[in-house]
CHARMM-style PDB file with segment names, atoms N, HN, CA, C and O in Angstrom:
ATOM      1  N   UNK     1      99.659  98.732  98.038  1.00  0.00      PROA
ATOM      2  CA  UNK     1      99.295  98.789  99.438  1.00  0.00      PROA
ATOM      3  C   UNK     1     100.507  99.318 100.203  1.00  0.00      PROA
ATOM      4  O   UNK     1     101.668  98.932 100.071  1.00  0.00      PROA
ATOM      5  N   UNK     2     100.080 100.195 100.964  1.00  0.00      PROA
ATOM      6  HN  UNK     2      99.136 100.508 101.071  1.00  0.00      PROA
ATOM      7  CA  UNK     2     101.161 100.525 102.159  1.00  0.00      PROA
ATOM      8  C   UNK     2     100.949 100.709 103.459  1.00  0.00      PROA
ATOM      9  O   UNK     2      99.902 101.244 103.824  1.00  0.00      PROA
ATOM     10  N   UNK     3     101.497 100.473 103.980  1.00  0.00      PROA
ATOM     11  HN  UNK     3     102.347 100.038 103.684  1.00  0.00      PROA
ATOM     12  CA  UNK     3     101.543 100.345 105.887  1.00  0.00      PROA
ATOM     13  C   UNK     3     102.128  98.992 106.182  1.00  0.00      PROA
ATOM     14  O   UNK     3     102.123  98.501 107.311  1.00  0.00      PROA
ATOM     15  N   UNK     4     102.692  98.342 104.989  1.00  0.00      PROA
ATOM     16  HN  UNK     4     102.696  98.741 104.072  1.00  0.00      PROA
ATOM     17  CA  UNK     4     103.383  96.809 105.420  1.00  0.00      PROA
ATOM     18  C   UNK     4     104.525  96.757 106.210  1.00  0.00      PROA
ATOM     19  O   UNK     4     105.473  97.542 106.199  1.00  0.00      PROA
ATOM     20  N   UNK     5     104.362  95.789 106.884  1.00  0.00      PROA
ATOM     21  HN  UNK     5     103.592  95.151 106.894  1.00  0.00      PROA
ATOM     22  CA  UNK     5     105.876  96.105 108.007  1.00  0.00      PROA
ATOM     23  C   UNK     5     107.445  96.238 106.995  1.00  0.00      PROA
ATOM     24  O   UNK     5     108.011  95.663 106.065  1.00  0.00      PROA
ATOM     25  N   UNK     6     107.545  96.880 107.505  1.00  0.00      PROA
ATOM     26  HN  UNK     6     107.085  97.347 108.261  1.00  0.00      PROA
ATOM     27  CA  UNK     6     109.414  97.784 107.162  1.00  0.00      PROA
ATOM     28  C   UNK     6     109.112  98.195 105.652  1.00  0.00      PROA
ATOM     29  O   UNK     6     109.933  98.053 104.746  1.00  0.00      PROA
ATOM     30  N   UNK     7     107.749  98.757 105.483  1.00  0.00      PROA
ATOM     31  HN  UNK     7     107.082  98.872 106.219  1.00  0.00      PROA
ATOM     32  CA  UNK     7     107.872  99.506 104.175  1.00  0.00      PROA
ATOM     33  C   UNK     7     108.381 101.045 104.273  1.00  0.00      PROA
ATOM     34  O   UNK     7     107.907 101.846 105.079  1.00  0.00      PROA
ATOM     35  N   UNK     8     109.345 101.331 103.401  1.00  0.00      PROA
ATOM     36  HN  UNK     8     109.730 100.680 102.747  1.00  0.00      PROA
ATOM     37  CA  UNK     8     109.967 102.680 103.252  1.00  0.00      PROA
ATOM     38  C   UNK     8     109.569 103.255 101.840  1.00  0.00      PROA
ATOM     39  O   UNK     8     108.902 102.744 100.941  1.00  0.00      PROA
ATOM     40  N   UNK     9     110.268 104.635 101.940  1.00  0.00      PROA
ATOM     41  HN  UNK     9     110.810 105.051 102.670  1.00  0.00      PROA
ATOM     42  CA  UNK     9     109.522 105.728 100.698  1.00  0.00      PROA
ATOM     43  C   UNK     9     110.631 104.893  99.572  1.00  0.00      PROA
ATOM     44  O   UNK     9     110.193 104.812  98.424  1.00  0.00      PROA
ATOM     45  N   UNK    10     111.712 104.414  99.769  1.00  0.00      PROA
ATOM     46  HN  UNK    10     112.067 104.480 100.702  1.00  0.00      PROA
ATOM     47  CA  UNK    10     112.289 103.645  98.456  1.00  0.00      PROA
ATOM     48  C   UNK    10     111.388 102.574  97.624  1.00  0.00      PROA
ATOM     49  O   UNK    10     111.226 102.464  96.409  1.00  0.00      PROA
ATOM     50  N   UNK    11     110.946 101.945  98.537  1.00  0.00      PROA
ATOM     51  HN  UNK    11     111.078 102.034  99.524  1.00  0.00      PROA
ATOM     52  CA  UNK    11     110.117 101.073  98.692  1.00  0.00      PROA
ATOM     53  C   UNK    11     108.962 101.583  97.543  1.00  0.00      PROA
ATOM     54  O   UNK    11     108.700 100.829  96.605  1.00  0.00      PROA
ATOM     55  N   UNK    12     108.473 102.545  97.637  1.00  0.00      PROA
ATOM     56  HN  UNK    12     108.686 103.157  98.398  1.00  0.00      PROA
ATOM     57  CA  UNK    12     107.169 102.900  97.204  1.00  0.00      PROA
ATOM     58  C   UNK    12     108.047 103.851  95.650  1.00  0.00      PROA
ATOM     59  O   UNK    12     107.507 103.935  94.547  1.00  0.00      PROA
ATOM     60  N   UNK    13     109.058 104.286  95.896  1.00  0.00      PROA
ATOM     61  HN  UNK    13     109.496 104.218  96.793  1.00  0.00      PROA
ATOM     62  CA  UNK    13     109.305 105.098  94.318  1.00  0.00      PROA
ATOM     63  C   UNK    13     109.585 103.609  93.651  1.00  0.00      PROA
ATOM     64  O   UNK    13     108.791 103.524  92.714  1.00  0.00      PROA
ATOM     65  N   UNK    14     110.036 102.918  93.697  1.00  0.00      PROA
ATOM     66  HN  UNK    14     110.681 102.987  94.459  1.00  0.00      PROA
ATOM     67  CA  UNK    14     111.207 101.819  93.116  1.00  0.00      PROA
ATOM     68  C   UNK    14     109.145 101.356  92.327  1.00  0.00      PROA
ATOM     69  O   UNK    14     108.715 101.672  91.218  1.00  0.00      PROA
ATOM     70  N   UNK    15     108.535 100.719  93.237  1.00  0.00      PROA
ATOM     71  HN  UNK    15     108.884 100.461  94.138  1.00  0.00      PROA
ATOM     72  CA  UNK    15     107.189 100.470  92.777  1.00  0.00      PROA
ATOM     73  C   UNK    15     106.332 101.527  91.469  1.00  0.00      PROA
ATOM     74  O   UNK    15     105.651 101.226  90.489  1.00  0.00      PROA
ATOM     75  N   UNK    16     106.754 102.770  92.022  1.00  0.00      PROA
ATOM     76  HN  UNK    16     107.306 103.015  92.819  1.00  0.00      PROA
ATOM     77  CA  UNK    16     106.232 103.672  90.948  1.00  0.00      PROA
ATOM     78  C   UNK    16     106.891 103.522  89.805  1.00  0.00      PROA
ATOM     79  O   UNK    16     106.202 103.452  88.787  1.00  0.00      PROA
ATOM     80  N   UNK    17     108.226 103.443  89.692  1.00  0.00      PROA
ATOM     81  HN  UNK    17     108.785 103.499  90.519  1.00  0.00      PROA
ATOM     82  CA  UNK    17     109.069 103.102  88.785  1.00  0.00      PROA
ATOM     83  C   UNK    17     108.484 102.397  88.065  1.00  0.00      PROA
ATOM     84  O   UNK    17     108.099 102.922  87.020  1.00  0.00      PROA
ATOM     85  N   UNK    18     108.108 100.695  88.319  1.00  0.00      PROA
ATOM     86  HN  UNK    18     108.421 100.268  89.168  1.00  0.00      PROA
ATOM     87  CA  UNK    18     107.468  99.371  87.558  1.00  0.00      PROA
ATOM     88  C   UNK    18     106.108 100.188  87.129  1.00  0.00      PROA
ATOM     89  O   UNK    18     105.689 100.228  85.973  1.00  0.00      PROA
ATOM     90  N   UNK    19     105.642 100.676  87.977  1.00  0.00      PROA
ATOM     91  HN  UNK    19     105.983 100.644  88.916  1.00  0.00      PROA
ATOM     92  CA  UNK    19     103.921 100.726  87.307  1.00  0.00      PROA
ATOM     93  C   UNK    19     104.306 101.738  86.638  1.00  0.00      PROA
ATOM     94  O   UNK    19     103.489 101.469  85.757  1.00  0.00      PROA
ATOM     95  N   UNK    20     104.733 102.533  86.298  1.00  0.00      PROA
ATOM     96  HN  UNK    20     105.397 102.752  87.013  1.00  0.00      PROA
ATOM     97  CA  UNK    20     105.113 103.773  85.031  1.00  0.00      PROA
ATOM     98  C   UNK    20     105.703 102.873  83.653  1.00  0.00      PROA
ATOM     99  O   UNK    20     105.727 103.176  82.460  1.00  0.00      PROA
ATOM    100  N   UNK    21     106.062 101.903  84.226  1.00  0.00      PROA
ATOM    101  HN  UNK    21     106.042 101.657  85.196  1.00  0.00      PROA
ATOM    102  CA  UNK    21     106.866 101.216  83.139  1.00  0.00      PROA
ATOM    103  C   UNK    21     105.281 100.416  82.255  1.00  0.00      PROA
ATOM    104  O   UNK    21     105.159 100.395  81.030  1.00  0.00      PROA
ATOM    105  N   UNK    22     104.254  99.844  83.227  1.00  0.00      PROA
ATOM    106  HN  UNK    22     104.353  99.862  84.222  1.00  0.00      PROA
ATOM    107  CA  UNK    22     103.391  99.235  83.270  1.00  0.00      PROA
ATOM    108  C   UNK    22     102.187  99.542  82.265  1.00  0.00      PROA
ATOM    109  O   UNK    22     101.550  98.936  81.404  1.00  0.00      PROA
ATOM    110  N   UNK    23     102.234 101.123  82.983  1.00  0.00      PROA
ATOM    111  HN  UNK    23     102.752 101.616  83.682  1.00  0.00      PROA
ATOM    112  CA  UNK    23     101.067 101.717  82.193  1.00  0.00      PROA
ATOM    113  C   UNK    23      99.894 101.059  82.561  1.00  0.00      PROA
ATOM    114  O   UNK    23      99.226 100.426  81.742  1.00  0.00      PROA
ATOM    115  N   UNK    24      99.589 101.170  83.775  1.00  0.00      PROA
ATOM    116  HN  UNK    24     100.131 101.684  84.440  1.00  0.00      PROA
ATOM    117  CA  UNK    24      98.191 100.394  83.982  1.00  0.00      PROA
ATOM    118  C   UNK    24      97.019 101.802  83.623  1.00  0.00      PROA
ATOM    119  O   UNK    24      97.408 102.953  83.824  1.00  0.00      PROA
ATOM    120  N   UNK    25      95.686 101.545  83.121  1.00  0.00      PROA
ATOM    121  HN  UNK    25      95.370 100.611  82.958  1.00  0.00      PROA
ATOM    122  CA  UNK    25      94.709 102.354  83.291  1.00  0.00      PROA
ATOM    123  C   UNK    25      94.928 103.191  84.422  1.00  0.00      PROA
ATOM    124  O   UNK    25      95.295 104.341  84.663  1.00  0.00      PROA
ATOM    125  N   UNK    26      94.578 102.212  84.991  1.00  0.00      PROA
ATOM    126  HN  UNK    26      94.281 101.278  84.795  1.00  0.00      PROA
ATOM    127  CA  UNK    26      94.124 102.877  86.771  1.00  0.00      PROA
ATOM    128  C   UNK    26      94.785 102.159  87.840  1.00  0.00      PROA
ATOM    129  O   UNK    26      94.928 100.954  87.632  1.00  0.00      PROA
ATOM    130  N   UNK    27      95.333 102.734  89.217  1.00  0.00      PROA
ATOM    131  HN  UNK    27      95.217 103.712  89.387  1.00  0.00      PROA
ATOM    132  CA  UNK    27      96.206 102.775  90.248  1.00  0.00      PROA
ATOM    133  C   UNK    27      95.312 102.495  91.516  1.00  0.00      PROA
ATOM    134  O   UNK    27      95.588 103.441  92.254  1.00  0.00      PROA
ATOM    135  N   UNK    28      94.471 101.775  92.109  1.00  0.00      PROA
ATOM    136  HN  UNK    28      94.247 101.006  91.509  1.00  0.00      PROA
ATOM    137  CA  UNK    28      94.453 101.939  93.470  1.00  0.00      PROA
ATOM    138  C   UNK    28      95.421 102.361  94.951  1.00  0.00      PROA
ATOM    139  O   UNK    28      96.588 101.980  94.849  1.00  0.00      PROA
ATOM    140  N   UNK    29      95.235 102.762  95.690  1.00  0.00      PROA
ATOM    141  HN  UNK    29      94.288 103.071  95.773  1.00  0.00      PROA
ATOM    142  CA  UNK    29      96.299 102.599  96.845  1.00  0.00      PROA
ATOM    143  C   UNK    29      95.342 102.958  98.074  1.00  0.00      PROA
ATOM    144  O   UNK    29      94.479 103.833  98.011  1.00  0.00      PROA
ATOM    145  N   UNK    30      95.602 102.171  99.200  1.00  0.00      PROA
ATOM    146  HN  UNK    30      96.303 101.459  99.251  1.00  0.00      PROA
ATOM    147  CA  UNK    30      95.428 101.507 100.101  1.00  0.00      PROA
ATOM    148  C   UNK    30      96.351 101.477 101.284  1.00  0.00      PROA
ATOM    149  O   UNK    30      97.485 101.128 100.957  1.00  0.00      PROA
ATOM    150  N   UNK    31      96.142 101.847 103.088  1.00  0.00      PROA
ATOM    151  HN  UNK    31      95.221 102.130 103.353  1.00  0.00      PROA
ATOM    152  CA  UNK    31      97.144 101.144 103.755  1.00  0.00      PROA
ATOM    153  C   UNK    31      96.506  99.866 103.845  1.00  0.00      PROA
ATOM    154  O   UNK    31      95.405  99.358 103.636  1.00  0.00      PROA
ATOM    155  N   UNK    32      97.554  99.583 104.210  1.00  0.00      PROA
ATOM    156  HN  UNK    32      98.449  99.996 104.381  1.00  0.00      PROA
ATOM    157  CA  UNK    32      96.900  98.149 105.693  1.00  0.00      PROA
ATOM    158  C   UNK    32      97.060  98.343 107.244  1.00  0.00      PROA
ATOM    159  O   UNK    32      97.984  98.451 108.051  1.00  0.00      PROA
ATOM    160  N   UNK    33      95.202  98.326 107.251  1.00  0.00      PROA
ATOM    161  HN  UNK    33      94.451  98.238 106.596  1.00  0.00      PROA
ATOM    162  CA  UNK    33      95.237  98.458 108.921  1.00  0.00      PROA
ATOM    163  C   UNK    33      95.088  97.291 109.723  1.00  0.00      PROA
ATOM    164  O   UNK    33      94.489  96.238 109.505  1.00  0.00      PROA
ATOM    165  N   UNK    34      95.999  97.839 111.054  1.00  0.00      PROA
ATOM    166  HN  UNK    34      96.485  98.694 111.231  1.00  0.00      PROA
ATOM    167  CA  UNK    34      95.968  96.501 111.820  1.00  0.00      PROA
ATOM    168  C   UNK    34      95.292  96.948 112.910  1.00  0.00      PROA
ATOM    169  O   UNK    34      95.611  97.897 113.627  1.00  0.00      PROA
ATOM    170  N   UNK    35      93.768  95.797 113.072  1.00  0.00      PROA
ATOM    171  HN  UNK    35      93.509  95.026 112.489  1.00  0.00      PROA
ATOM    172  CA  UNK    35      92.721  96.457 114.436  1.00  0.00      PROA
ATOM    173  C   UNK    35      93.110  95.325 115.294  1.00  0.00      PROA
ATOM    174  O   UNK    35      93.474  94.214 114.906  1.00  0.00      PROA
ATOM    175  N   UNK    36      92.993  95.733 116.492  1.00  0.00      PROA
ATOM    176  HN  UNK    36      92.698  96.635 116.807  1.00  0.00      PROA
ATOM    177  CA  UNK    36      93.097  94.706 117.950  1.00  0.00      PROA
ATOM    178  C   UNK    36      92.235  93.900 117.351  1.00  0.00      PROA
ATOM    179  O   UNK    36      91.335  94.044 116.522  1.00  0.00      PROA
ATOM    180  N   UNK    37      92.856  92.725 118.144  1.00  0.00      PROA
ATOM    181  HN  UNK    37      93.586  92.608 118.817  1.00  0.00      PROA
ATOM    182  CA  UNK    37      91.997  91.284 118.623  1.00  0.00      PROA
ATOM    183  C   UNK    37      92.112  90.800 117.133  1.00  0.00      PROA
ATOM    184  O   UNK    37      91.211  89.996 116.890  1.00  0.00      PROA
ATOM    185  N   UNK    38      93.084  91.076 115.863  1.00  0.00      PROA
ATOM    186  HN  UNK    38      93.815  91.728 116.060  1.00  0.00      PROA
ATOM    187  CA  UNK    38      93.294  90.723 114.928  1.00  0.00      PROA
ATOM    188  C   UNK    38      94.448  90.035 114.979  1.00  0.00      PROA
ATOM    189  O   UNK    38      95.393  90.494 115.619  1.00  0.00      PROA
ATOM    190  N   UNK    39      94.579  88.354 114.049  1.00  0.00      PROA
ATOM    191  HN  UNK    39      93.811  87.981 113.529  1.00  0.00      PROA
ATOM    192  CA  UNK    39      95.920  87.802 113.810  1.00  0.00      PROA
ATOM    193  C   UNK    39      96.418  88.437 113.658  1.00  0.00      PROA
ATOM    194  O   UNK    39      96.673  88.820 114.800  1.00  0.00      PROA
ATOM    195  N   UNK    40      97.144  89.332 112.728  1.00  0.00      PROA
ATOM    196  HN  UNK    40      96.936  89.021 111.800  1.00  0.00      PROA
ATOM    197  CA  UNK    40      97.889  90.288 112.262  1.00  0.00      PROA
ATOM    198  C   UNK    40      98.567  90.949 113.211  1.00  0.00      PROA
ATOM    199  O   UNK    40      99.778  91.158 113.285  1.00  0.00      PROA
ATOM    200  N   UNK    41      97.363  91.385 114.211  1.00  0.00      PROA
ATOM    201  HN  UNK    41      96.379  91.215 114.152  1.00  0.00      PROA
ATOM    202  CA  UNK    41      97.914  92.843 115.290  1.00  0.00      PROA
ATOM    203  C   UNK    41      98.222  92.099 116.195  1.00  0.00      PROA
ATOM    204  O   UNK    41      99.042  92.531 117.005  1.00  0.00      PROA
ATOM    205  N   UNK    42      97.644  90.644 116.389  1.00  0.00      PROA
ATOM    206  HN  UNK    42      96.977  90.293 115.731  1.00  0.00      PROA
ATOM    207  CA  UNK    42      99.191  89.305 117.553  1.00  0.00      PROA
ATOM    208  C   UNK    42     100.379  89.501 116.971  1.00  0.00      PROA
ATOM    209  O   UNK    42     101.258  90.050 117.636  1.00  0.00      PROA
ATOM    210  N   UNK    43     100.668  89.054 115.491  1.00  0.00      PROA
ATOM    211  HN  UNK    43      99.954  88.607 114.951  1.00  0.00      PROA
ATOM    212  CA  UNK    43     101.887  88.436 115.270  1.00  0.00      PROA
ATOM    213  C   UNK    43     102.752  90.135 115.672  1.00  0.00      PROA
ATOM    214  O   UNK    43     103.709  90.235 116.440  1.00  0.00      PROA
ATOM    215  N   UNK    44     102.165  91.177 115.001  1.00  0.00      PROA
ATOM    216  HN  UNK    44     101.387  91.095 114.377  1.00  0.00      PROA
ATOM    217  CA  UNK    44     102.815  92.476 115.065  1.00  0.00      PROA
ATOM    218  C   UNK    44     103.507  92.742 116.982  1.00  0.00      PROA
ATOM    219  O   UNK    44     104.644  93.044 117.346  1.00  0.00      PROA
ATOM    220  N   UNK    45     102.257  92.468 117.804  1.00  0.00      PROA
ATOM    221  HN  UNK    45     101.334  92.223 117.508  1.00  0.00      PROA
ATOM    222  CA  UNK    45     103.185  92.154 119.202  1.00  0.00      PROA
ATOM    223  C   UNK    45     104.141  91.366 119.636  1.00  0.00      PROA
ATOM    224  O   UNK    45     104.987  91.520 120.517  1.00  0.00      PROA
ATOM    225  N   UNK    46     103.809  90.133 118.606  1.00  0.00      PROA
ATOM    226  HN  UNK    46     103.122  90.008 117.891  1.00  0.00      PROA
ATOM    227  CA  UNK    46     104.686  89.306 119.212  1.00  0.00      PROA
ATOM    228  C   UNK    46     106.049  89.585 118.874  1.00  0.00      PROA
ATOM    229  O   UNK    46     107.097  89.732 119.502  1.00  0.00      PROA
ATOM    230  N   UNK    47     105.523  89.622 117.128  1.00  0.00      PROA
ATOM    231  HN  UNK    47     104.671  89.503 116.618  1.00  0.00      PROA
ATOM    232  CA  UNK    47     107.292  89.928 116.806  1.00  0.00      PROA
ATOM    233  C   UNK    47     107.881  91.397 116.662  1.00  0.00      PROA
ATOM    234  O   UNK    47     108.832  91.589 115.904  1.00  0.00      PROA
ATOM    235  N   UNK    48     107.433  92.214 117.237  1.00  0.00      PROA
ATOM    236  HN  UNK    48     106.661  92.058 117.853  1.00  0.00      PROA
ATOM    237  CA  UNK    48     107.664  93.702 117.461  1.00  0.00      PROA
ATOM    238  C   UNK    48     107.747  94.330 116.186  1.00  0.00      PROA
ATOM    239  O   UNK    48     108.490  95.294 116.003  1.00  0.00      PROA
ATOM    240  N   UNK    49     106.867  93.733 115.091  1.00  0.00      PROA
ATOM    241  HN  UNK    49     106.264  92.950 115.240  1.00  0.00      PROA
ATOM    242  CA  UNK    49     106.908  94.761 113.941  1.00  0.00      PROA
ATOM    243  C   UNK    49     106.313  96.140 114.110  1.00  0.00      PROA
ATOM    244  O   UNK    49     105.320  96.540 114.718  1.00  0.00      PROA
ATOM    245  N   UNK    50     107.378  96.832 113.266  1.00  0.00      PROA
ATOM    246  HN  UNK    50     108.185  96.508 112.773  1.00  0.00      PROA
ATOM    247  CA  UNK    50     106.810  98.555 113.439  1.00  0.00      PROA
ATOM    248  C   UNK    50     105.747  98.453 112.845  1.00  0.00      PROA
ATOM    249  O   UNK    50     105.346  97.610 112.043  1.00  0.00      PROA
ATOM    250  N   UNK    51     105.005  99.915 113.532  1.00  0.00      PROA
ATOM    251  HN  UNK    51     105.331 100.600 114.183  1.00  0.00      PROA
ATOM    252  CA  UNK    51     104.040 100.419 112.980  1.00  0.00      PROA
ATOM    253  C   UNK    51     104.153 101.668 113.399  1.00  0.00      PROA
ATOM    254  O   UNK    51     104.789 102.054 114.380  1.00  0.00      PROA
ATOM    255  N   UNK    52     103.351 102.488 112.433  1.00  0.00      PROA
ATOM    256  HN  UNK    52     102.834 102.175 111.636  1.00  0.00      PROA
ATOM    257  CA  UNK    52     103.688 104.214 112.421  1.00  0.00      PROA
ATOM    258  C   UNK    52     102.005 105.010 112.182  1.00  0.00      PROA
ATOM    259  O   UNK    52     100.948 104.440 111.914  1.00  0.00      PROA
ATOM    260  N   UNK    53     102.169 105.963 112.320  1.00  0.00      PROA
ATOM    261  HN  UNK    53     103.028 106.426 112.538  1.00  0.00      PROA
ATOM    262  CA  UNK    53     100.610 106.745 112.142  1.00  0.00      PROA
ATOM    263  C   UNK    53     100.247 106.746 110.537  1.00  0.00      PROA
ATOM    264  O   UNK    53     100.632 107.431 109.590  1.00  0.00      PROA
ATOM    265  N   UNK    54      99.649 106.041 110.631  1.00  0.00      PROA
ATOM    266  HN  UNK    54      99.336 105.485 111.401  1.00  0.00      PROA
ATOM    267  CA  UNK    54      98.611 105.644 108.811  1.00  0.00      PROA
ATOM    268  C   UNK    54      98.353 106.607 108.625  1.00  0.00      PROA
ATOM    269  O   UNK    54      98.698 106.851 107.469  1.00  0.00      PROA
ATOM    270  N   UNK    55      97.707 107.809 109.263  1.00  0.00      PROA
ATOM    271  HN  UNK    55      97.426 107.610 110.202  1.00  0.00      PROA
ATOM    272  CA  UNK    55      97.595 109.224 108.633  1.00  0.00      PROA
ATOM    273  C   UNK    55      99.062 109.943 107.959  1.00  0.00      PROA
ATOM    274  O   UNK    55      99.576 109.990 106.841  1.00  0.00      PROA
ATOM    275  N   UNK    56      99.246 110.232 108.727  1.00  0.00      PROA
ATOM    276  HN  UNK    56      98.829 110.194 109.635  1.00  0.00      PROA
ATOM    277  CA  UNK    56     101.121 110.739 108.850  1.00  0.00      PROA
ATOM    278  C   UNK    56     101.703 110.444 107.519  1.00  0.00      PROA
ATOM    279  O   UNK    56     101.828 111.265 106.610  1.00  0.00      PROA
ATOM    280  N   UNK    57     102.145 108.840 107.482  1.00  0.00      PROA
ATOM    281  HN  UNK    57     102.044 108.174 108.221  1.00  0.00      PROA
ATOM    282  CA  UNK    57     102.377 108.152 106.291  1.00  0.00      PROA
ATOM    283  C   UNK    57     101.695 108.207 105.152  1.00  0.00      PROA
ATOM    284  O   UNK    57     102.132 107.789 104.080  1.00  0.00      PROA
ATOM    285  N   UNK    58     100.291 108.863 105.369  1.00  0.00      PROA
ATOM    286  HN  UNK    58      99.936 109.202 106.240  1.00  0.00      PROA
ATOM    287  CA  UNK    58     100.196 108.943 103.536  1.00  0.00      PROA
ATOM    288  C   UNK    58      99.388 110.101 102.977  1.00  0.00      PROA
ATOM    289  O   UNK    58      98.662 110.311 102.005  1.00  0.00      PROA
ATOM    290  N   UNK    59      99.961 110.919 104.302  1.00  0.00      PROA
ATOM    291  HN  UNK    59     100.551 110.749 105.092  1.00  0.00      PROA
ATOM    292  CA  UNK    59     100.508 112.000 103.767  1.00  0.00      PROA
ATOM    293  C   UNK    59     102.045 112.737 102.983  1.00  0.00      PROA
ATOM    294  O   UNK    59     102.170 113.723 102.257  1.00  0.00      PROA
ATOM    295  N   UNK    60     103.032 111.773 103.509  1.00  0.00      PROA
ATOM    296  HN  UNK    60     102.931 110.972 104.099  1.00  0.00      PROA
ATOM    297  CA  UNK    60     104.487 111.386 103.060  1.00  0.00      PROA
ATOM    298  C   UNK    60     104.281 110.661 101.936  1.00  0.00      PROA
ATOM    299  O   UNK    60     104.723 111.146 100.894  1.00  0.00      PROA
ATOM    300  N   UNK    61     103.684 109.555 101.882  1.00  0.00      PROA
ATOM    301  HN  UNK    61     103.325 109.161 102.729  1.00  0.00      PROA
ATOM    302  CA  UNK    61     103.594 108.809 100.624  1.00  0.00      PROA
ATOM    303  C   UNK    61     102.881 109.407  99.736  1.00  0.00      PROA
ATOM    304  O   UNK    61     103.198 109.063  98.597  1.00  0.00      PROA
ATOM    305  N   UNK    62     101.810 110.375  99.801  1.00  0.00      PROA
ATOM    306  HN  UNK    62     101.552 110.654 100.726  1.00  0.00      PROA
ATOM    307  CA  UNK    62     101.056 110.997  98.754  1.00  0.00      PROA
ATOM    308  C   UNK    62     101.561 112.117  98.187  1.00  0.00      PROA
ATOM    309  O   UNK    62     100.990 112.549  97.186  1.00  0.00      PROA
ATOM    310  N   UNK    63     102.878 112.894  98.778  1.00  0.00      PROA
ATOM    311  HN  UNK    63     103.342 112.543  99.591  1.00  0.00      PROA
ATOM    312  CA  UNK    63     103.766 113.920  98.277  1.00  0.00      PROA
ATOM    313  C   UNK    63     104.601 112.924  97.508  1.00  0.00      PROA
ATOM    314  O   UNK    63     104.365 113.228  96.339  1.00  0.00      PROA
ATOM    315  N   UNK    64     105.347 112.025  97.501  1.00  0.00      PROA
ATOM    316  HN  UNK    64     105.539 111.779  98.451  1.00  0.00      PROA
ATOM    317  CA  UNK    64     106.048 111.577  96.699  1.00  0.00      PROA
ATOM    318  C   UNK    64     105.362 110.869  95.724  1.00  0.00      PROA
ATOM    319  O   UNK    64     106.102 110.479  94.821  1.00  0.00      PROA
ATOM    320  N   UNK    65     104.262 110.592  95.613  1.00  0.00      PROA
ATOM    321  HN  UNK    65     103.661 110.910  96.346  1.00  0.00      PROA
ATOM    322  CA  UNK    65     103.446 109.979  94.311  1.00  0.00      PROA
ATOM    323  C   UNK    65     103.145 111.414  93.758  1.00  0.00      PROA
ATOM    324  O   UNK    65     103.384 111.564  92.559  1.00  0.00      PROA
ATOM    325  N   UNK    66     102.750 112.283  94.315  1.00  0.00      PROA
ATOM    326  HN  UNK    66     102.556 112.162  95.288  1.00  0.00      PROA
ATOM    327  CA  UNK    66     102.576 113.816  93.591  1.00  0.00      PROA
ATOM    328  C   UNK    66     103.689 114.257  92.844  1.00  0.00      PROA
ATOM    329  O   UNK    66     103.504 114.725  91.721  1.00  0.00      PROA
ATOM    330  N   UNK    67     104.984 114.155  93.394  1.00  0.00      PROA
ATOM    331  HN  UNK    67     105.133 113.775  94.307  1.00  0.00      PROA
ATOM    332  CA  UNK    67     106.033 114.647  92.945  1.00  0.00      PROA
ATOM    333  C   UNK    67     106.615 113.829  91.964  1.00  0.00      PROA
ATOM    334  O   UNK    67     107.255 114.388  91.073  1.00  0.00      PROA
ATOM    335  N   UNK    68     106.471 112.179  91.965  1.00  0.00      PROA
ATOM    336  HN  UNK    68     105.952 111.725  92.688  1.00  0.00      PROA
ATOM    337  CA  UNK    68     106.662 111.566  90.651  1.00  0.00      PROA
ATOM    338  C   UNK    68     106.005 111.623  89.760  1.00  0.00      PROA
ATOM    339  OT1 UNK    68     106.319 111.041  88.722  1.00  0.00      PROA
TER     340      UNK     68
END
């Protein structure tokens, strides 16, 4: 899953790393969206966690899973 607060592209190779090691069949991937009037999208105001354009991001994240 990605879109978690303060996830970075290290973040996501270091992960590819383990699951290469893993050898799973098959890979899902997923963000996580946060919709208004959701716990989640309170605590994210309250405690000023980032958030960035879910499109944007996995399009960045899907070049570096391409390129690994």
């Amino acid at each position: 899953m990605y879109n978690l607060p303060y996830f970075t592209d290290d973040i996501l190779e270091e992960d590819l790393k383990i699951i290469a090691q893993l050898m799973p069949p098959h890979i899902s991937y997923y963000p996580l969206y946060v919709f208004p009037k959701t716990p989640l999208y309170t605590i994210q105001l309250k405690e000023a966690i980032p958030s960035f354009d879910t499109t944007k991001k996995w399009y960045d994240y899907n070049k570096i899973i391409q390129d690994f």
